[in-house]
N, C-alpha and C positions, 0 to 999 in steps of 0.2 A: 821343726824336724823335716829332713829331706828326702824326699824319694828318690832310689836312682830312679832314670827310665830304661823300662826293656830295651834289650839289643833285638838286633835283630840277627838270625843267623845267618851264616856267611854263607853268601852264594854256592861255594863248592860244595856246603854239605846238602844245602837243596836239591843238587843236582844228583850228588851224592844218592841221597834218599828216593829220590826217583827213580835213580838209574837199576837203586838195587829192589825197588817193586815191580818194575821191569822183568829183572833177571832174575824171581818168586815165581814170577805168571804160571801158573799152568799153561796158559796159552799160550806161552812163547815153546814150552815142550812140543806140544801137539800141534803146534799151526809148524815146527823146523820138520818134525818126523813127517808130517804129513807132505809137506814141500818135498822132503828128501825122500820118500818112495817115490812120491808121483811123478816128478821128475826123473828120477833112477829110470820108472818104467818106461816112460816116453820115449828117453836117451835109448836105452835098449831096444825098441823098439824100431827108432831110424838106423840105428847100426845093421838089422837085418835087414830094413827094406832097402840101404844104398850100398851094398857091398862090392857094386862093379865102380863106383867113382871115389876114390880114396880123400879127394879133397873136401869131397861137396856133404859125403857123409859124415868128417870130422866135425865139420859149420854144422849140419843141423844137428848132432848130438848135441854140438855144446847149446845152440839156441832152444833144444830142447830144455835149459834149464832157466828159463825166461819166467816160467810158471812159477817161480818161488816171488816175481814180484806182485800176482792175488794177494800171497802169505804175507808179504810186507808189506802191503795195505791194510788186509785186515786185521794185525797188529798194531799199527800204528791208528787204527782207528778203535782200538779196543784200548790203548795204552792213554788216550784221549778222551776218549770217553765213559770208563767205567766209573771216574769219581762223578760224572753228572748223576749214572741209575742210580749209585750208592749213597749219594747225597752226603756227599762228605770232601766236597770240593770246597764248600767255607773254612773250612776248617783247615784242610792243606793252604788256604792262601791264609790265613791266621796265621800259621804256622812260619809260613813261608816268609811274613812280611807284608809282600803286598801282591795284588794279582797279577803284576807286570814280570817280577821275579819267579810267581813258579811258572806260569808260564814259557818263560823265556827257556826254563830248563826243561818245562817237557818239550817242546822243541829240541833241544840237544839234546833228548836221551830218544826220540824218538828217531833223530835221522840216524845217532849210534847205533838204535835197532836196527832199520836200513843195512847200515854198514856191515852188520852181524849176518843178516838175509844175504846179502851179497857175497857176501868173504864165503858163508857155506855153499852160494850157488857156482861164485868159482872154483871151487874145489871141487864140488861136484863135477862140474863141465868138464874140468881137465882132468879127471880121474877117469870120468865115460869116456871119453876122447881119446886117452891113450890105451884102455883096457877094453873097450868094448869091441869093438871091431874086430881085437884080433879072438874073439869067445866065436863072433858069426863070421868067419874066414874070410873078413878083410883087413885094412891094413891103417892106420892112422897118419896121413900128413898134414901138417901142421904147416901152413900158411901165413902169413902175414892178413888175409883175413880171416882165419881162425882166432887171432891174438884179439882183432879189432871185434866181433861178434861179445867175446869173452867180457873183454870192457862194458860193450855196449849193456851185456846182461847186470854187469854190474851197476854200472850207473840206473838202467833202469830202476832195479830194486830199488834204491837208496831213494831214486825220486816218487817211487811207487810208495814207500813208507812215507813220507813228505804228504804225498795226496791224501792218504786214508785217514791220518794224524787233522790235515785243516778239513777235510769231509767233519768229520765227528767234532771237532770245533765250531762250527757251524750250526751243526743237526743238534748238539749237546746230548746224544742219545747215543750209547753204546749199538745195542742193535741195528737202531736204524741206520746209523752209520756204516756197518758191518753187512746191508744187507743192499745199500747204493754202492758200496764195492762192488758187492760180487754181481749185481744186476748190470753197474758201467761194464762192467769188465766180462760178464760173461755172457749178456742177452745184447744190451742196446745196442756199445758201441759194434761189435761184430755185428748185426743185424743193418745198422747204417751204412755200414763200409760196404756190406754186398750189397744197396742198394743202391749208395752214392759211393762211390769208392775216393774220390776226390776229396769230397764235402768232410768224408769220415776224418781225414786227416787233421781237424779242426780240434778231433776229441782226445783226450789223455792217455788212452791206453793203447789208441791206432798211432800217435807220435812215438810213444815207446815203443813201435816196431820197427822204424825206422833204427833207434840206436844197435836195438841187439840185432839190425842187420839182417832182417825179412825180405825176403828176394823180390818181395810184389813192388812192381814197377811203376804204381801210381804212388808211394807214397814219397814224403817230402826230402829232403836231403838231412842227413842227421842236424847238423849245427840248426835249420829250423825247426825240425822236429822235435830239437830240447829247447828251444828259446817256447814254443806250444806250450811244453810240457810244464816248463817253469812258469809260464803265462796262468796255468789254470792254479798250482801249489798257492802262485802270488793272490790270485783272485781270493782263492777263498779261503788263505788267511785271515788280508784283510777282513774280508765282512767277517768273519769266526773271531777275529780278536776284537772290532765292534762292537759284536753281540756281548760278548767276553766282557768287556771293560761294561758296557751299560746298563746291561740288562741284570736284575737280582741272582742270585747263586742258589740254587737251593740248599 
């Protein structure tokens, strides 16, 4: 008598089933609403302090919304790593087939979150941009680097979720993942850059200012500023999908 053997399921509904514990998260509510005041206020914020330069005020509204790429790190670094605390990442790769396969899809649901952070940061940007200035009596123009900033914010995100995603692949720890975010991004790498302003240009989150177009004139030209930034996503994949393949699962 014969046994079949188990199938495995089809990659798409892997991806599938990720995509939609993703799109469950509480976190993903609270890390979009918290993105979308904070930036709302900041935007609001530069619309009154530049109301005499109608071009330079439209750029920093929109690059005021550069802060939603935090949010897209520390999503991607929660989306990464909360089957390590829960200990039920055996299980999803049971499930999955094998650990190359879910893998591979949390990867693409996470740079889709990316994409999600992004699409809300420019909408944001171009909604400040054209509504905000004229609330504090001035006037919105729109530039050909205004278009180019908008990008830049976007691409950030996308590769801002990429980092937090292989950070926590790495670390295997939701938290501590979630807490090398917010510490690169909010104490060291600024703290480096006003020391070395040069040297800083080395780190992840001082390359992403280059894309969304940060006026400060020591940093790199964009096209090296993302080949940086892709430099560090690639780094530590690799060792995170290493660990990933070698080491036990809990």
């Amino acid at each position: 008598m014969s046994t079949a053997a188990p199938t495995r399921p089809a990659f798409a509904g892997i991806v599938r089933a990720e995509a939609l514990k993703a799109a469950r998260s509480r976190s993903l509510v609270l890390l979009a609403w918290f993105s979308l005041v904070l930036c709302a206020l900041t935007a609001f914020g530069y619309a009154q302090l530049g109301a005499d330069d109608a071009a330079r005020t439209t750029d920093d509204v929109i690059r005021a919304w550069m802060m939603t790429t935090l949010f897209a790190a520390l999503f991607g670094a929660i989306l990464v790593g909360r089957e390590f605390d829960s200990r039920v990442i055996s299980r999803a790769v049971l499930l999955s087939g094998t650990r190359e396969r879910l893998l591979t899809a949390k990867i693409l649901v996470v740079v889709g979150s990316g994409i999600a952070f992004g699409l809300l940061a420019v909408v944001g940007a171009v909604v400040s941009a054209v509504l905000m200035p004229s609330w504090t009596g001035g006037e919105t123009l729109w530039t050909a680097e205004a278009t180019a900033t908008t990008v830049g914010v976007f691409v950030s995100t996308v590769l801002a979720a990429a980092w937090g995603g292989a950070i926590a692949l790495v670390v295997r720890h939701q938290l501590g993942a979630a807490l090398i975010v917010v510490g690169f991004t909010l104490l060291i790498d600024p703290v480096v850059q006003r020391i070395w302003p040069e040297g800083a240009n080395a780190l992840f989150t001082i390359s992403l200012s280059s894309l969304y177009r940060d006026p400060k004139p020591e940093l790199l030209a964009a096209p090296w500023a993302a080949l940086v930034a892709l430099a560090w996503i690639a780094v530590l994949f690799v060792a995170g999908r290493a660990l990933y393949q070698r080491r036990d699962l809990p």
